[in-house]
N, C-alpha and C positions, 0 to 999 in steps of 0.2 A: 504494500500500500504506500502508496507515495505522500511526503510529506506537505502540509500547506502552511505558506506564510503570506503575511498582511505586510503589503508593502510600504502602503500609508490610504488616507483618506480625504476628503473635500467636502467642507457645507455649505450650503445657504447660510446666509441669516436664519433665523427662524421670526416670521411674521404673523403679527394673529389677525383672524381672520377679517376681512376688509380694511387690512392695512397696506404694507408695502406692496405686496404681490396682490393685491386684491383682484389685479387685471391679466394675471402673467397664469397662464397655463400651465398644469405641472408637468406635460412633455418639455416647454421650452425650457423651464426652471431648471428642470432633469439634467438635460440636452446639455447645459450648459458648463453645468458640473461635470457632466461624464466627461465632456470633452474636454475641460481644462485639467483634470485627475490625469486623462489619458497625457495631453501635453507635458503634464509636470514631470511623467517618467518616460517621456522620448516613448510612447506606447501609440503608433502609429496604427495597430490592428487587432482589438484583443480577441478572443477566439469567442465569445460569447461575454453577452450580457442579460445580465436576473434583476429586474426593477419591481419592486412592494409600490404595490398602490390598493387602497381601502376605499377611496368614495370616490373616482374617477367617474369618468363617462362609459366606462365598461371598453370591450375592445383589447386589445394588446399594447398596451398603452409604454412598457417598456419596447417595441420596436419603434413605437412612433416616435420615444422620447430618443433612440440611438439615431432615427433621420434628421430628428429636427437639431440635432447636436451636431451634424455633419459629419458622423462614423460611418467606417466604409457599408455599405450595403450588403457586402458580402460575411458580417460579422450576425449569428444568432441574435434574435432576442425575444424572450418570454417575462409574463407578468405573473405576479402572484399575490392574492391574496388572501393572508391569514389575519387581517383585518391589524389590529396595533402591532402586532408581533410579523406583521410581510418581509418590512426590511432585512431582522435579523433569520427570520427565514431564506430571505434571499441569498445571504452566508451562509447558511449553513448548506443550499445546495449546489454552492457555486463550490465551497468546500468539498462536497461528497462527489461532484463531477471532477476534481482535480487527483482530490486523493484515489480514482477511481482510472484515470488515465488519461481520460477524455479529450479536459483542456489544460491549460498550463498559465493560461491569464485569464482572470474573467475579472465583470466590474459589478459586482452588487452592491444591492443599497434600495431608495428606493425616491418617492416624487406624489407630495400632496399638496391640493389646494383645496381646502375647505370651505375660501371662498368664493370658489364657482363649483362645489358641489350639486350635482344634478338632483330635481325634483324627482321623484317616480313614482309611480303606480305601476297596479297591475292591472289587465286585460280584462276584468271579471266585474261583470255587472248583476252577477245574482245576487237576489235580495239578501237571503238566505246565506250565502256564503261571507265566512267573518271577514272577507278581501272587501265586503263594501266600504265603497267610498276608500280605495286603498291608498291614500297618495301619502309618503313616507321621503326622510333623505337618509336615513339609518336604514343594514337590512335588519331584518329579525337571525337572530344568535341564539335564540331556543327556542321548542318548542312549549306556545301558548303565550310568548310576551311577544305583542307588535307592536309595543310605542317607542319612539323614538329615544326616551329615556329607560333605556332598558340597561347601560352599562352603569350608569347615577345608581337605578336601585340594586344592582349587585353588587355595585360596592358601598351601598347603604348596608345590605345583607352581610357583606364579609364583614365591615367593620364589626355588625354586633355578634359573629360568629369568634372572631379574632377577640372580642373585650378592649378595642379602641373606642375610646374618647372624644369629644370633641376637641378637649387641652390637649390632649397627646396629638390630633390629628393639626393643630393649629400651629404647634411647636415642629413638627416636620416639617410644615409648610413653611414655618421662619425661617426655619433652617437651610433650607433648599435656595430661597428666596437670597439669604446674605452669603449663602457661600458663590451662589454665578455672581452675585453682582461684584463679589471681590476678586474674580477669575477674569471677569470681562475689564474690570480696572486695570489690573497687570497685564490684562495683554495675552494670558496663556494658551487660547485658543487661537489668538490672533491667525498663524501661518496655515489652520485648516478651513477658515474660514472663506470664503469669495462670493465681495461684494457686488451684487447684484442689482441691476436698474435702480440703483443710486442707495440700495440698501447702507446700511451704517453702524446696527447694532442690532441684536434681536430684541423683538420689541417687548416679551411678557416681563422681561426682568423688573421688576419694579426698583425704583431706586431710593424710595421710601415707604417702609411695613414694620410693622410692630407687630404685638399681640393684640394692643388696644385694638387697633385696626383690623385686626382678624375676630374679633369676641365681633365687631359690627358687621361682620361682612351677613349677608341673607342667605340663609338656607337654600338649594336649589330643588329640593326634593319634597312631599306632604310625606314620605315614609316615618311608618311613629318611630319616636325619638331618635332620626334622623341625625347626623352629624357635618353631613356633605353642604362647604358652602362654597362662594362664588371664590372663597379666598385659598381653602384648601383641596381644590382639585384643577386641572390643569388648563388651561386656554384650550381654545379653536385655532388651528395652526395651518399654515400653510409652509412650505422647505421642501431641500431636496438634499439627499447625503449618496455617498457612495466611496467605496472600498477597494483597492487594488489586493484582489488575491493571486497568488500565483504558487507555480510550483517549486521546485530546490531546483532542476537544471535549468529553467526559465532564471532563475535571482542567477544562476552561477555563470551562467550563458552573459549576461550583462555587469556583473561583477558587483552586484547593489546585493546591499543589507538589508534582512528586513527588520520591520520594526516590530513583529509579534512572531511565532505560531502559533497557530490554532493546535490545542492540545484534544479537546473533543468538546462534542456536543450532546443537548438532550432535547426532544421534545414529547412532553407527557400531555394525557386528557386527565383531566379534573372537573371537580364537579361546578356547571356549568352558571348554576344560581349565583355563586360567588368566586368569579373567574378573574377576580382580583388577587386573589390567593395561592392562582396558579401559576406563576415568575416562580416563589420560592421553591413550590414542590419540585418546578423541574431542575433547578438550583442542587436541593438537596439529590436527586436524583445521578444530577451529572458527576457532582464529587463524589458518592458513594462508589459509582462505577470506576471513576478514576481513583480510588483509594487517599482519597484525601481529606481532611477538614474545614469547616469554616475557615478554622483559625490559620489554615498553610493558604490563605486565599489575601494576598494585599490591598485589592482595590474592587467594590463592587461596584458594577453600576444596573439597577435596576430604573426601567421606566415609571416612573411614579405619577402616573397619569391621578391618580388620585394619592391622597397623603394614607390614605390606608395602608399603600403598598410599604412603605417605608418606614411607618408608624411600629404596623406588624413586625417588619425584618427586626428592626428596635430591639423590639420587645424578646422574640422569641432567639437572638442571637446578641447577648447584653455584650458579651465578652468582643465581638467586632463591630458594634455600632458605629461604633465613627469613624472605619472603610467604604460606608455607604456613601455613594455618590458625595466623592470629595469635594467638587466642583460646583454643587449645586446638581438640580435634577428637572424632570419636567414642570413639575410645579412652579418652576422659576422661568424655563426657557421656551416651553409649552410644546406641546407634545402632535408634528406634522405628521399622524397616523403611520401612514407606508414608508416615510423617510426615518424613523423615531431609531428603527435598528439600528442600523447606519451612522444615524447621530452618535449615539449613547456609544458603539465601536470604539468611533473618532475620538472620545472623551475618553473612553477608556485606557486606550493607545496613550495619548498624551499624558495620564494622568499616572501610568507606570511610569511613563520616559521621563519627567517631571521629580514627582515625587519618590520616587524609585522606589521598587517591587519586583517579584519574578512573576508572581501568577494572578491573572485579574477575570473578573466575570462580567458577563453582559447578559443579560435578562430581562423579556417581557413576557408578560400575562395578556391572553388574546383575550377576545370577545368569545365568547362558549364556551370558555374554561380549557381554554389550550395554553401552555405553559413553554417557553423556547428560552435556549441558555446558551451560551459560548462560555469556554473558556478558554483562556488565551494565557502563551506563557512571552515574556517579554524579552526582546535582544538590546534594546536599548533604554534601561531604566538600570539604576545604580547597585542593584544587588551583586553586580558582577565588573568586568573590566569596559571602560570605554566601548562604546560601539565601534569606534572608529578603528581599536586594535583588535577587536575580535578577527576569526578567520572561520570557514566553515568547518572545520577540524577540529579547532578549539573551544569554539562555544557551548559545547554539550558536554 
């Protein structure tokens, strides 16, 4: 089985919804990133590309987004989605296609706009059938809930399954909220970042939150005693991210280091009511296989589409709490559905190189209760020598 490494990565801004990108399509958004990723490593042809997309226009929207980027035509391209968890889907089968033999470069990740989100219905005008009057922009993620707020009440549900708080969920959100904003100060993401149609910073970050300010924020839910408010779950996002994977004679053929490998991956079903809870199971799922602990783990980053998600990890993992999303999390930078894998990667990447670590996770909880996880071991974060003197011989 052939090995796979993470060469590096590219994002948007992240804009919420009828902001920056209000007007920009998330083929071009996409397009634009994939092509400048490719540019950055002299990648004039990768053998395939895997784009996450959640509330497009339907269609194949990862090929549309490799034309409108202006990659060669004769390069693969397929869509996917597993709704919040597409992007880091998209790694993990651009992974299983490399370690597999296939290809040798691919570009996953993924491209959403929430602000030109399509209306839909369905075709069904029986009285009788519950599709009356069908018209929706969420799909339905289980059977017997069709409202739009269907992901609010399952992580209504998980918080009171998990024993989170509304303090404990409002102190996550702080938290998330003052660590980007002190990441985007220094500049840390700065060189993954590309400035877009005049983009300048992503916009959910707030640059002033407190608690007070969170005890006022409104409930977004009527679920009894409810905790989810406008201030502890995540924006409406639009972004695009994506990933250079490639294989060992691909990196050795061009003589570049990479800056991860992928050590393995997991993806579990869980129960589907509170599919906020399913990041950690596959978490727990993927170390077990891999023979490891919480604690041999440096840097997590989970999508924290709601503060449950991370409230939870808190709680049930006291001894690595403050590994979790060092950088801040979605709550802060908000959460472009099909792009979020991809992002949370790129943060990840950086945030071993950085802070130095050997091994870091990435993790989302889908809609249905699907559960996706990486783990990644690091070549350029300071547990070890210089990247620059490393060698392929040496580094293991």
């Amino acid at each position: 089985m052939n090995r796979v490494f993470l060469v590096g990565g590219l994002r948007s801004h992240i804009g919420i919804r009828n902001g920056i990108f209000k007007k920009v399509r998330p083929e071009v958004l996409g397009g634009m990133v994939a092509k400048a990723l490719c540019e950055r490593y002299d990648l004039t042809c990768p053998d395939a590309l895997i784009c996450g997309n959640a509330v497009g226009p339907g269609g194949n929207i990862g090929r549309l987004l490799l034309l409108e980027g202006g990659l060669p035509e004769r390069v693969p391209a397929f869509t996917i989605d597993l709704q919040c968890a597409s992007g880091l889907a998209a790694i993990h089968m651009a992974a299983l296609a490399i370690m597999a033999g296939e290809w040798d470069a691919v570009l996953a990740g993924g491209a959403e706009s929430a602000s030109l989100q399509p209306i839909r219905r369905y075709a069904d005008n029986d009285e009788r059938s519950h599709l009356r009057n069908p018209v929706f922009t969420a799909a339905q993620f289980r059977p017997g809930e069709f409202g739009d707020d269907a992901m609010l009440l399952g992580a209504e549900r998980a918080a009171k399954a998990a024993g989170i708080s509304r303090e404990e969920a409002d102190e996550a959100a702080l938290l998330s909220q003052e660590r980007a904003k002190k990441t985007a100060e220094e500049g840390l993401l700065d060189d993954v970042i590309l400035p877009l149609f005049g983009s300048s910073r992503d916009e959910a970050i707030r640059k002033r939150m407190s608690l007070k300010l969170l005890e006022r924020a409104p409930r977004v839910t009527d679920f009894p005693g409810g905790i989810l408010t406008a201030a502890n779950t995540c924006t409406i996002n639009d972004g695009a991210a994506f990933v250079l994977l490639a294989s060992e004679r691909w990196m050795k053929e061009r003589g570049l280091s990479p800056v991860a490998e992928i050590e393995g991956f997991s993806m579990v079903g869980s129960d589907s009511a509170v599919p906020p809870l399913s990041a950690d199971r596959a978490v727990s799922s993927l170390l077990r296989d891999k023979g490891l602990f919480y604690s041999d783990v440096d840097a997590f980053e989970y999508n924290e589409a709601f503060a449950v998600i991370s409230a939870d990890f808190r709680k049930k993992h006291r001894d690595v709490a403050d590994r979790l999303n060092l950088w801040g999390g979605a709550l802060a930078y908000g959460h472009p559905y099909g792009a979020s894998g991809a992002e949370i990667m790129i943060h990840l990447m950086k945030i071993l190189e950085k802070e130095g670590g050997r091994y870091g996770v990435a993790a989302i909880p889908a809609a249905g209760g699907v559960g996706e996880a990486i783990l990644i071991r690091s070549w350029g974060s300071g547990w070890k020598e210089p990247l620059k003197e490393k060698t392929w011989e040496a580094a293991f």
